[in-house]
N, C-alpha and C positions, 0 to 999 in steps of 0.2 A: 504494500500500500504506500509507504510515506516513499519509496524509488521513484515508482511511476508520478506522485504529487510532485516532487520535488525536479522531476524531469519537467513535467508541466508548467514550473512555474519559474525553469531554471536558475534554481538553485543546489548550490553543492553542501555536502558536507562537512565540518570542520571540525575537529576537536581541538580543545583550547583546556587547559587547566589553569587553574587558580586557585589561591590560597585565601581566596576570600571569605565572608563569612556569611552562613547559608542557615534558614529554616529546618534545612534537610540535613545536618549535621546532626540534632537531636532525633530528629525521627529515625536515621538510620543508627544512632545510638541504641536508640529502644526495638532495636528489631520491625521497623518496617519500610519496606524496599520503596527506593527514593529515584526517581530521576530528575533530573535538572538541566536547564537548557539558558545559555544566555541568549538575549534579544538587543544586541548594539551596542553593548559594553564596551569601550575601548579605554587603554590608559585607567583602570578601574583605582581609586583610592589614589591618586595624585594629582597633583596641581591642572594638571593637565585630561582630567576626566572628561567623555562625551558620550556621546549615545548618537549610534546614525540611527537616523528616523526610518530611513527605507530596511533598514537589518531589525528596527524594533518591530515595525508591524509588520513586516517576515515572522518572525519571532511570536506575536500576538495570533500572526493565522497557524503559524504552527501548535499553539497550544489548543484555539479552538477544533483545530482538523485532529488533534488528539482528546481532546474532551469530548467530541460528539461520536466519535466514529464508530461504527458498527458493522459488521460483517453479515450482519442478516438480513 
């Protein structure tokens, strides 16, 4: 599913790590499975922080096309 979206919408995917500080840190503390995605973070915690608008609402349809999504 998210291939062929993301072929549609051309865009690729990227992994990025960070040391930043997350919601999901405590929930995968207590035992439950976390995913997490940034939406146009760049330069995150320095002087020099932004957010590209066209990577955050990338980012925004990618969460709705995973909150709604169903296979039936």
């Amino acid at each position: 599913m998210q291939s062929r979206r993301r072929r549609r919408r051309g865009s690729r995917r990227r992994l990025r790590i960070s040391n930043g500080g997350l919601d999901a840190n405590w929930l995968v503390r207590h035992g439950v499975p976390t995913v997490t995605f940034g939406a146009g973070q760049h330069n995150i915690h320095t002087i020099d922080e932004y957010v590209d608008l066209a990577e955050f609402y990338q980012g925004c349809a990618m969460a709705i096309a995973l909150a709604t999504y169903s296979d039936k």
